[in-house]
C-alpha positions in Angstrom: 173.8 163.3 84.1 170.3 163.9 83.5 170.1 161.6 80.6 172.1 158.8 82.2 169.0 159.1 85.1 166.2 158.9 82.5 168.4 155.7 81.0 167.9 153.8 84.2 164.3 154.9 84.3 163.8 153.5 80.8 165.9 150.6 82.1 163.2 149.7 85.3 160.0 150.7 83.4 161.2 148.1 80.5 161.9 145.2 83.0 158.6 146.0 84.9 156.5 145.8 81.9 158.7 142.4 80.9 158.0 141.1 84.1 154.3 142.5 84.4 152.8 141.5 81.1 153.8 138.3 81.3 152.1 137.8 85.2 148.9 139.5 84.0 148.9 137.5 80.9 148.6 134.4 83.2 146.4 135.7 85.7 144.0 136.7 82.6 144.8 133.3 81.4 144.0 131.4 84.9 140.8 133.3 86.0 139.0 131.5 82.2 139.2 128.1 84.7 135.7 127.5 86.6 133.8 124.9 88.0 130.5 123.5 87.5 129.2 122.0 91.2 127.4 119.1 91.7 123.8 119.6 91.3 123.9 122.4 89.0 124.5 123.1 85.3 126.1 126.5 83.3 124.8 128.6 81.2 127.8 130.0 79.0 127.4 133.6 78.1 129.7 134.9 75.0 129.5 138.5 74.5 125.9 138.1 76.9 124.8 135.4 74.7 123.9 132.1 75.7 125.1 128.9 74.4 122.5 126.4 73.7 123.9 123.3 75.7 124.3 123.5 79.6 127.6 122.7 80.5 127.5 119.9 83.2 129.5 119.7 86.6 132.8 119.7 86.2 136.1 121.6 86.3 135.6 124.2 82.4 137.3 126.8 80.8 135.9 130.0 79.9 137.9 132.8 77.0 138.5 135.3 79.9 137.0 138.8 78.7 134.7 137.3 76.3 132.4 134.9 78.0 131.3 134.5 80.6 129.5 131.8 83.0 126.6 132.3 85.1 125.4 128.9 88.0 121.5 127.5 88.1 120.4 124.3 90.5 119.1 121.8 89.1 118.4 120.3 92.8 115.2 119.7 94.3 113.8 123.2 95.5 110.8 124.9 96.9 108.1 127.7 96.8 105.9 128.9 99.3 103.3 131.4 99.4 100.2 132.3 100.6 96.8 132.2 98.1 93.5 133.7 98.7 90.6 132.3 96.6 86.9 132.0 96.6 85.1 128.2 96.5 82.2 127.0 94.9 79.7 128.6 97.5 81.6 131.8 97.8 83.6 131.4 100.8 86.8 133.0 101.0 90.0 130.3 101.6 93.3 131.4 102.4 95.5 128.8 101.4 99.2 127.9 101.7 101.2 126.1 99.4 104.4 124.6 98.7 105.3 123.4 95.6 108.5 121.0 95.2 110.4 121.3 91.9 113.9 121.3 90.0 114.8 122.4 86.3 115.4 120.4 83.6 119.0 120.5 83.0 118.8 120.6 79.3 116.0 123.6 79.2 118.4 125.7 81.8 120.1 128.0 79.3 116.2 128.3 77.4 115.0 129.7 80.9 117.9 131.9 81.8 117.7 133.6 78.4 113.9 134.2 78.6 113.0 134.6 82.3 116.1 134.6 84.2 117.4 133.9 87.6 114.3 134.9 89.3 112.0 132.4 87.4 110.5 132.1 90.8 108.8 134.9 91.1 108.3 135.3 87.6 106.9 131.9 86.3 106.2 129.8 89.5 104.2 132.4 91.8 101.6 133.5 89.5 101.0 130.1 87.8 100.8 128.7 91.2 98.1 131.4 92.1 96.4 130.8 89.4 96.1 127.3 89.8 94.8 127.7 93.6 92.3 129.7 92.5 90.9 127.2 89.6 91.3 124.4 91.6 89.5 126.3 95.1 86.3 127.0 92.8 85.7 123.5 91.9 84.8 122.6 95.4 82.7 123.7 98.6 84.2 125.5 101.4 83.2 122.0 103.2 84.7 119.4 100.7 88.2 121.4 100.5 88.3 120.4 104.1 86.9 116.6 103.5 88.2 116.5 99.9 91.6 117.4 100.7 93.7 115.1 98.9 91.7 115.6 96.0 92.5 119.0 96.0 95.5 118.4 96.4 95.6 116.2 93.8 94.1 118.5 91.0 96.4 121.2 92.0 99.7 119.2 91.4 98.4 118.2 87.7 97.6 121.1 87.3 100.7 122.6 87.5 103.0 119.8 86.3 101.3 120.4 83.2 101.8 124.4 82.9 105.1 124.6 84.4 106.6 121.3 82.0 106.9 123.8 79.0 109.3 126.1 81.2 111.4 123.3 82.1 110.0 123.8 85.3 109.6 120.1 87.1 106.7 119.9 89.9 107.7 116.9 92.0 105.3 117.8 94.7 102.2 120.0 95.8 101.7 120.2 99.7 98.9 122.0 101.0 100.2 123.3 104.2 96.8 124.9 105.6 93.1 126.3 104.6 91.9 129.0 106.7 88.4 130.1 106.6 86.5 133.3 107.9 85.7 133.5 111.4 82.2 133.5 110.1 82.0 129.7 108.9 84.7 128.9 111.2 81.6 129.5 113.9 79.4 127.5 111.3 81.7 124.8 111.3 82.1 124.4 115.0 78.0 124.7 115.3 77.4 122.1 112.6 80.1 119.6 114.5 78.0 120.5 118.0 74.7 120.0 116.6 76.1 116.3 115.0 77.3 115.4 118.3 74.1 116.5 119.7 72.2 114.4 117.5 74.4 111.4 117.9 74.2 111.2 121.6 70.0 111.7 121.4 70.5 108.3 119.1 72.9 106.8 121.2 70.6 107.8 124.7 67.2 106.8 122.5 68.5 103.4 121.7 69.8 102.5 125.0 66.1 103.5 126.7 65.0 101.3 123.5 67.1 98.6 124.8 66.2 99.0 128.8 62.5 99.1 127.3 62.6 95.8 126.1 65.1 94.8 128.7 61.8 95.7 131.3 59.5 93.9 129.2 61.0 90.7 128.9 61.5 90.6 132.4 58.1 91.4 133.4 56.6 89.1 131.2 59.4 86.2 132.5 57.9 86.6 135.9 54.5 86.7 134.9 54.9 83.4 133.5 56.9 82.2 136.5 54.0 83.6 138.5 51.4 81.3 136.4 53.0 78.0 136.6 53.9 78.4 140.5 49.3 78.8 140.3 49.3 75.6 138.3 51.5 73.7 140.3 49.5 74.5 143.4 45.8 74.0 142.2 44.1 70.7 143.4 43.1 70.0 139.7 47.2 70.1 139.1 47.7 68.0 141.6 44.9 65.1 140.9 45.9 64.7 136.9 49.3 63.9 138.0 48.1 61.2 140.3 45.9 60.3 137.9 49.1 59.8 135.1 51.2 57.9 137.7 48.1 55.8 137.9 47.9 55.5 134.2 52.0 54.8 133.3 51.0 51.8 136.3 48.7 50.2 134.8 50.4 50.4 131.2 53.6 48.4 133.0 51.2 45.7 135.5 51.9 42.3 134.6 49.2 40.7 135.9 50.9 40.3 139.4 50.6 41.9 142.9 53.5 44.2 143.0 55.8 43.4 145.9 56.8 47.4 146.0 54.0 49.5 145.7 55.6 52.6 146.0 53.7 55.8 144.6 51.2 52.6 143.4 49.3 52.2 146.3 45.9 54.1 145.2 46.5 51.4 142.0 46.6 48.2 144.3 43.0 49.9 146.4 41.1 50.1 142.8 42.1 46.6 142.2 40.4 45.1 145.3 37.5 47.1 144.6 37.5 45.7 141.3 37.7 42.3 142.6 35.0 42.7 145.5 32.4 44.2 142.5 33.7 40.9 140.8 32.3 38.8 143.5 29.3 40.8 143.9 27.8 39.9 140.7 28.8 36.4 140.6 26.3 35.6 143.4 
């Protein structure tokens, strides 16, 4: 009896393990399929080695228990931080930056084997530092404030050119604000008083400048008004213009009395005076 019950025990456990080796085989088998996503590449570990190519997006397969596949973006990412540096006339700046970038797909697996997945903090924070406080020194506390594209500027070169070797690509630097010390904060806002002050003592020294003049011009207007209102009242004014009327007559008299005297009458009087002297010294 007992061995009949340790028959149909052999019997089960040998259809189970029919059944079950089979089903694990294919479950082994299925879980070597994987798939790449758009905007990122593979790195294909074998025994925790990495291949040398990327593997691109895509459905893959993998040797299940013996490799296996680890996911980096190659997509547009960024890093932000805060930077404390010291400029040209020793101010202290806190600075913050963001730096765009993505990896070079075909440097992925060369930056997974020798930083990792957290090339961030690793690679891009401390170069990023570094450049802040290079480029910082190169300028016044003033011209990072009027300079700021340029500073800008020299900070993204900067670190195009020492991240390129990581397969690190900088698409964009953004400085996303300078603050200074309350100290030359106070400076600042004092030196941007004191220009405004200055600029409206020009503004208010050229416009009395202006009324000035404006004064003078019209003082000296009615003190020549004043003068030729004198002339035209003065006897002396008053007998040379007779005298040219008299003058501009005699240059048009043709030798005949004029019917219409007009403003000639004092003409036609010298005449017959003329003519009576005429007589005079005939006799």
């Amino acid at each position: 009896m007992v061995e009949k019950e340790k028959t149909v025990e052999e019997q089960v456990l040998m259809i189970t393990l029919k059944w079950a080796i089979p089903v694990i085989l294919v479950i082994i088998l299925l879980t070597g399929f994987y798939i790449i996503p758009a905007g990122n590449r593979g790195v294909l570990l074998t025994f925790g080695k990495p291949e040398v190519q990327a593997v691109g997006e895509g459905l893959h397969y993998k040797i299940p228990l013996v490799q296996k596949i680890v996911r980096m973006s190659i997509q547009t990412q960024k890093y932000e931080a805060d930077a404390s540096a010291s400029s040209s006339d020793l101010q202290v700046v806190t600075s913050k930056i963001a730096t765009n970038y993505h990896l070079e797909s075909a440097s992925v697996p060369t930056l997974y084997r020798d930083v990792g997945l957290d090339y961030a903090t690793k690679v891009i924070m401390p170069m990023e530092q570094e450049v802040v406080k290079s480029t910082t020194a190169k300028f016044t506390a003033e011209e990072l404030i009027t300079k700021r594209e340029d500073v800008r500027q020299e900070m993204k070169s900067t670190l195009i050119e020492r991240l390129a070797p990581r397969g690190i690509i900088v698409e964009e630097v953004s400085i996303i604000n300078f603050d200074f010390s309350p100290e030359f904060n106070t400076a600042i806002e004092n030196k941007v008083v004191a220009l405004q002050n200055k600029l409206k003592a020009q503004n208010d020294l050229e416009r009395l400048k202006i009324e000035a003049e404006q004064i003078v011009v019209t003082a000296t207007a009615q003190a020549e008004a004043q003068r030729l209102q004198k002339l035209q009242l003065t006897p002396e004014l008053v007998q040379m213009k007779a005298l040219a009327v008299q003058e501009e007559a005699i240059a048009k008299w043709n030798g005949q009395t004029p019917l219409v005297t007009g403003s000639a009458i004092p003409f036609l009087g010298d005449l017959t005076n003329m003519g009576r002297l005429g007589n005079s010294t005939a006799q």
